[in-house]
C-alpha positions in Angstrom: -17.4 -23.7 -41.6 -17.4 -20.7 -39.2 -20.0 -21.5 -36.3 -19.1 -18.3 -34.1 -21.4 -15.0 -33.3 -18.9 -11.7 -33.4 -21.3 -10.7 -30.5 -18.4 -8.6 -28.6 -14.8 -7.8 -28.8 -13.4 -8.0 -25.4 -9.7 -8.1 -24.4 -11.2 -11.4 -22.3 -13.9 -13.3 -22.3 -17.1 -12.1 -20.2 -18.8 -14.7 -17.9 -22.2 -13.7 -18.7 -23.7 -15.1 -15.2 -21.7 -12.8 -13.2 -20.1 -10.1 -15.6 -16.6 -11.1 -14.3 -14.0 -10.6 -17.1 -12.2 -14.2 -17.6 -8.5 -14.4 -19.1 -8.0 -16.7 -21.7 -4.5 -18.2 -23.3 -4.5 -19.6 -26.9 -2.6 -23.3 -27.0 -1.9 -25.0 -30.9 -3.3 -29.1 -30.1 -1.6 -31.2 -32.0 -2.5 -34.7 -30.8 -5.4 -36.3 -32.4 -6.0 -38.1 -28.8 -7.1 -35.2 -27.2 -9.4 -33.5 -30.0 -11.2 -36.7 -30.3 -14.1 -36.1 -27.7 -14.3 -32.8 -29.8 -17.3 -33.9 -32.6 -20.4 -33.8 -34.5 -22.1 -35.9 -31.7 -21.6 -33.2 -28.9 -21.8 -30.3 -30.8 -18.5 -29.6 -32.2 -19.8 -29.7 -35.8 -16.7 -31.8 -37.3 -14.7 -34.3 -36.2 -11.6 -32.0 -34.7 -9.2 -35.1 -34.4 -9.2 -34.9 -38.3 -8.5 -31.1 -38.6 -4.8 -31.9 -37.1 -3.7 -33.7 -40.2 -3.8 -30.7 -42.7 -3.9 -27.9 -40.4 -2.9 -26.4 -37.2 -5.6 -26.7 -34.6 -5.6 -24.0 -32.0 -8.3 -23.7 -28.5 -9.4 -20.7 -26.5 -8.9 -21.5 -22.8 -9.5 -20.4 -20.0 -6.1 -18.6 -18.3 -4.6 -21.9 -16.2 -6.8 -24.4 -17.4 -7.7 -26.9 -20.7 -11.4 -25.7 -20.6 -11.8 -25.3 -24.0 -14.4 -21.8 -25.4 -14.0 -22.6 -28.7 -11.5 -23.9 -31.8 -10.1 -22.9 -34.9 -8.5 -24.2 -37.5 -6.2 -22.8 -40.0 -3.6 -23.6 -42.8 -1.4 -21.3 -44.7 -2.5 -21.7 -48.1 0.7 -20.6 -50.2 -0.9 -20.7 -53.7 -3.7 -18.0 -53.0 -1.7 -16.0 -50.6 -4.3 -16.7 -47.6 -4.5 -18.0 -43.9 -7.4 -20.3 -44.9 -10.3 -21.0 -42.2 -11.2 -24.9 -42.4 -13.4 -24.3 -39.6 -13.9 -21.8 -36.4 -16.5 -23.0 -33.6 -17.5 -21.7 -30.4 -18.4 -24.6 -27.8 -21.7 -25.5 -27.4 -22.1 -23.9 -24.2 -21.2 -20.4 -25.8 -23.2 -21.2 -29.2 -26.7 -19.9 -29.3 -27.5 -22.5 -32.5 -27.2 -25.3 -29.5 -27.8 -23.7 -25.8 -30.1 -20.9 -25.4 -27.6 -18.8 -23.0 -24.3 -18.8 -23.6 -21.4 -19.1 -20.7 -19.2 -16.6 -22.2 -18.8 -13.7 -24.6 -16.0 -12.9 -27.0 -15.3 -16.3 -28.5 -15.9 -15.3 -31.6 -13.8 -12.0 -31.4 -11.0 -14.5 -29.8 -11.2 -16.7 -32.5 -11.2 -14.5 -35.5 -8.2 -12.8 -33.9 -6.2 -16.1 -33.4 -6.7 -16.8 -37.1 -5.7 -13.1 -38.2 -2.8 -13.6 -35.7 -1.8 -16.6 -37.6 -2.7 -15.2 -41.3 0.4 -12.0 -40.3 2.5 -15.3 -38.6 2.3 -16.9 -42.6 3.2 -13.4 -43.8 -0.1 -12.0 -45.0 -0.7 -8.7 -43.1 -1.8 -5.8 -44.3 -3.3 -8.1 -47.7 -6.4 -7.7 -49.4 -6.1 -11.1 -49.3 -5.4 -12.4 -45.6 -7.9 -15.1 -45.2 -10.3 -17.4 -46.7 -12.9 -19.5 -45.1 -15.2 -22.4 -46.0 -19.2 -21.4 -45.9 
């Protein structure tokens, strides 16, 4: 499931309080441990601890820091040629389905990219056929 909002593409994110630009880094999580506050009950629409075990989990921080904009998960499907999307989320401080403002913009962008980054990583650039997503 994507639950992101393309609302800009930024080479950062944009604190929308002040208008600062924010740097961000992309890290892959791999421990189960730490994606388990990361669920249905607080907004994270899944359980992310799960996502781990068939795919590679990666989060959009800020520069510095584990504060974590949003999540993606992706899996190089082989058989259909495809960096498959198992699920993209913003956080719930920068979804407008949960808060009413959001902290940042560009998490979307961000996380689309990550996955397209990932989708030429597995070897499908310049494809018709470079990713798939759940709906």
């Amino acid at each position: 499931m994507i639950c992101v909002e393309i609302d800009e593409l930024t080479p950062c994110l944009v604190d929308l309080a002040t208008g600062d630009i924010v740097e961000t880094e992309v890290i892959r999580v791999k421990r189960k441990s730490f994606l388990q506050k990361f669920n249905k009950k607080n907004g994270w629409y899944t359980s992310w601890s799960n996502e781990v075990e068939q795919n590679e989990v990666y989060a959009l921080v800020i520069k510095g820091t584990v504060d974590i904009q949003g999540l993606v998960s992706v899996r190089n499907d082989i058989n259909m040629r495809t960096a498959y999307i198992s699920w993209m989320v913003a956080a719930p401080q920068n979804n407008l389905q949960v808060v009413e403002q959001k902290k940042y913009d560009g998490v979307g962008g961000h996380l689309f990219a990550i996955a397209a980054r990932k989708s030429a990583d597995f070897g499908y650039s310049g494809e018709m056929t470079g990713f798939a997503a759940n709906k």
